[in-house]
C-alpha positions as CSV (number, residue, x, y, z in Angstrom):
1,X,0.0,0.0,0.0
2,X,1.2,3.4,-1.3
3,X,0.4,6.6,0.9
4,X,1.5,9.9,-0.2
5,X,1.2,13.4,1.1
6,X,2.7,16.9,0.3
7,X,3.9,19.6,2.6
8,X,2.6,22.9,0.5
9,X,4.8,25.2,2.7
10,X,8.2,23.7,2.1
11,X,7.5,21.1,-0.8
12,X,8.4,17.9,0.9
13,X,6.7,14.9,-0.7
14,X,6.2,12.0,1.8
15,X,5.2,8.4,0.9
16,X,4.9,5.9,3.4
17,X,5.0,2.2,2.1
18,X,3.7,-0.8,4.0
19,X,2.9,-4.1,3.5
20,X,-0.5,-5.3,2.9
21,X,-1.7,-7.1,6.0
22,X,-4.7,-9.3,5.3
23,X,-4.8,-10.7,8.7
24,X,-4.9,-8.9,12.0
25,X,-3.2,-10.0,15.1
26,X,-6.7,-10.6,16.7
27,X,-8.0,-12.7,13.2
28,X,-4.7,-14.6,13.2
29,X,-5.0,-15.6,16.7
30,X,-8.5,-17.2,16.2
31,X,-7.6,-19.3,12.9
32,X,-4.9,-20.5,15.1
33,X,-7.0,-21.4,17.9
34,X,-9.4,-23.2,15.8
35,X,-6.8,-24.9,13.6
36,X,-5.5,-25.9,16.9
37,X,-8.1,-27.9,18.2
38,X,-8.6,-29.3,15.0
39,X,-5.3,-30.9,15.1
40,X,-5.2,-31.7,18.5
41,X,-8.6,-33.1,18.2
42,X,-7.9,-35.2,15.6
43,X,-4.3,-36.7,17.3
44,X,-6.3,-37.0,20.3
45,X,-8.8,-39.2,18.2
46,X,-5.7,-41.2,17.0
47,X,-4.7,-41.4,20.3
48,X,-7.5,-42.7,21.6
49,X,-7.6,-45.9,18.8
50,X,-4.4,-46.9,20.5
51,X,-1.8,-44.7,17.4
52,X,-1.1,-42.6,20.4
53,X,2.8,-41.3,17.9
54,X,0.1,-39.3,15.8
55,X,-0.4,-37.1,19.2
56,X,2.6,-35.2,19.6
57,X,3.4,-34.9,15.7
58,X,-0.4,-32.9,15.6
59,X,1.0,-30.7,18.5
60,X,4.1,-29.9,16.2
61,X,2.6,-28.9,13.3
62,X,0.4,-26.9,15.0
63,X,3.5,-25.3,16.7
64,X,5.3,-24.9,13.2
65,X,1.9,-23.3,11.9
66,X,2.2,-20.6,14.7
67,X,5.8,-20.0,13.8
68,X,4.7,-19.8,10.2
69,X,1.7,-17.1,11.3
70,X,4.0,-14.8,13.7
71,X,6.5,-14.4,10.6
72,X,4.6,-13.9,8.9
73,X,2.9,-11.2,10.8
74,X,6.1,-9.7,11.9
75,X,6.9,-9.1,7.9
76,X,3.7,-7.4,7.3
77,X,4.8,-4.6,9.7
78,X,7.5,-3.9,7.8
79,X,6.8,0.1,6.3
80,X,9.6,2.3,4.3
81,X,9.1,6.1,4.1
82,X,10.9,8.1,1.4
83,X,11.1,11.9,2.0
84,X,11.8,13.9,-1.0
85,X,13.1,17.3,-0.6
86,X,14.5,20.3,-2.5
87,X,18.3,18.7,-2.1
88,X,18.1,15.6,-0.7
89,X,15.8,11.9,-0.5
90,X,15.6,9.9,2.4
91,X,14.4,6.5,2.8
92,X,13.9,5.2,6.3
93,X,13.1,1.6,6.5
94,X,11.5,-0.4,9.7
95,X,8.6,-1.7,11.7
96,X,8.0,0.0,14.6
97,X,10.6,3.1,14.5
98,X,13.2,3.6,11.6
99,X,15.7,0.7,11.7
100,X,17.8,1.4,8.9
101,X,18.1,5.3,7.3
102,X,19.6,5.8,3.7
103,X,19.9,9.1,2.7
104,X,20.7,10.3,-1.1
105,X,21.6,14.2,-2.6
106,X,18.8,14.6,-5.0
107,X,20.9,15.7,-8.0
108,X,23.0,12.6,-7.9
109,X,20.4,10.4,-7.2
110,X,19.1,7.9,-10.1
111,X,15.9,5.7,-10.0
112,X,16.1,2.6,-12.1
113,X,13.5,0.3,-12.8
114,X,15.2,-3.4,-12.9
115,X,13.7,-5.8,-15.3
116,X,13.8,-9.5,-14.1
117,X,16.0,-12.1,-15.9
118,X,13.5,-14.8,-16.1
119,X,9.9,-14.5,-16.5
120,X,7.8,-14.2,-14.1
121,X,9.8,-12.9,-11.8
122,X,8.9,-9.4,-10.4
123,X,11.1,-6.2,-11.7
124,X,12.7,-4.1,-8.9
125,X,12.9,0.0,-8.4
126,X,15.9,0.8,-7.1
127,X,18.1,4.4,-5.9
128,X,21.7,4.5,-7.3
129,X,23.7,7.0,-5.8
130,X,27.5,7.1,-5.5
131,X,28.1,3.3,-5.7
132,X,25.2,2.5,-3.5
133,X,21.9,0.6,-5.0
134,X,19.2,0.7,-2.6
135,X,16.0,-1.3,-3.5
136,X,12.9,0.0,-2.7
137,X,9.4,-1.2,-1.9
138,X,10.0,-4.8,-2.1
139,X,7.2,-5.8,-0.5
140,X,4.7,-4.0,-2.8
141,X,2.9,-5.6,-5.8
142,X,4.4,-5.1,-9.0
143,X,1.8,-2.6,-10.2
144,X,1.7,-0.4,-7.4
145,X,5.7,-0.5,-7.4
146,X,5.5,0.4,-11.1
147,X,3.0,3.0,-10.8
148,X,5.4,4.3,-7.5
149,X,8.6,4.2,-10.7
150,X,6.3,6.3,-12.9
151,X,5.3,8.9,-10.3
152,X,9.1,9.5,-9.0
153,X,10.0,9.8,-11.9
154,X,8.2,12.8,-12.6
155,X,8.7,14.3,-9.2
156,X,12.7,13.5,-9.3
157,X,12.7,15.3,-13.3
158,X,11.4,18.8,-12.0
């Protein structure tokens, strides 16, 4: 998801980029709770026809399918906001508070859209600048990524 925003007084264009997160924490918790007792329900059953082995194997799935759920939670937090000023571009990447901050002088700064080697593969934006090649918005579907190229392009032109 793409959010954008413009500061009329001093011309500072924001956009925030995050992750599309299909699943709260509160939803995730209750497919887990359900898929739980499913499983354990049905070792339980297997258990109780004398295959007690199927038991604790239910009980580890069901652990690596909470593993699977915070991870993938944990990556949907994941947000980058890119700052263009007059001079300079900042991209500040993290999930709670800005973990990693790259920063870029406008008039050296080149975008570059990155077409995959093999089909079907998606095509990356990146920031080159002084040696450095920064991707950017990685996370994103390749439309809104390529709509995102299109639009900084225009911004980082004028």
């Amino acid at each position: 998801m793409v959010e954008s925003a413009r500061d009329e007084a001093d011309g500072v264009i924001r956009y925030v980029l995050s992750a599309n997160r299909s699943l709260s924490g509160r939803e995730a918790f209750w497919v887990l709770a359900v898929a739980g007792l499913v499983v354990i329900g049905i070792g339980a059953g297997f258990a109780v026809a004398g295959l007690w082995l199927v038991l604790p194997f239910s009980g580890l799935e069901w652990l690596l399918l909470i593993y699977a759920f915070r991870a993938s939670l944990d990556g949907g937090r994941t947000r980058e906001v890119l700052t263009i000023g007059a001079s300079q571009v900042v991209l500040e990447r993290g999930r709670e508070a800005p973990e990693t901050v790259y920063r870029f002088q406008r008039a050296w700064l080149t975008l570059e859209w990155i077409q995959p080697r093999f089909r079907g593969y998606p095509g990356r934006l990146t920031f080159r600048s002084h040696g450095r090649q920064v991707d950017v918005g990685g996370f994103l579907p390749e439309e809104e990524r390529m709509t995102l190229f299109r639009e900084l392009q225009q911004i980082l032109r004028s």
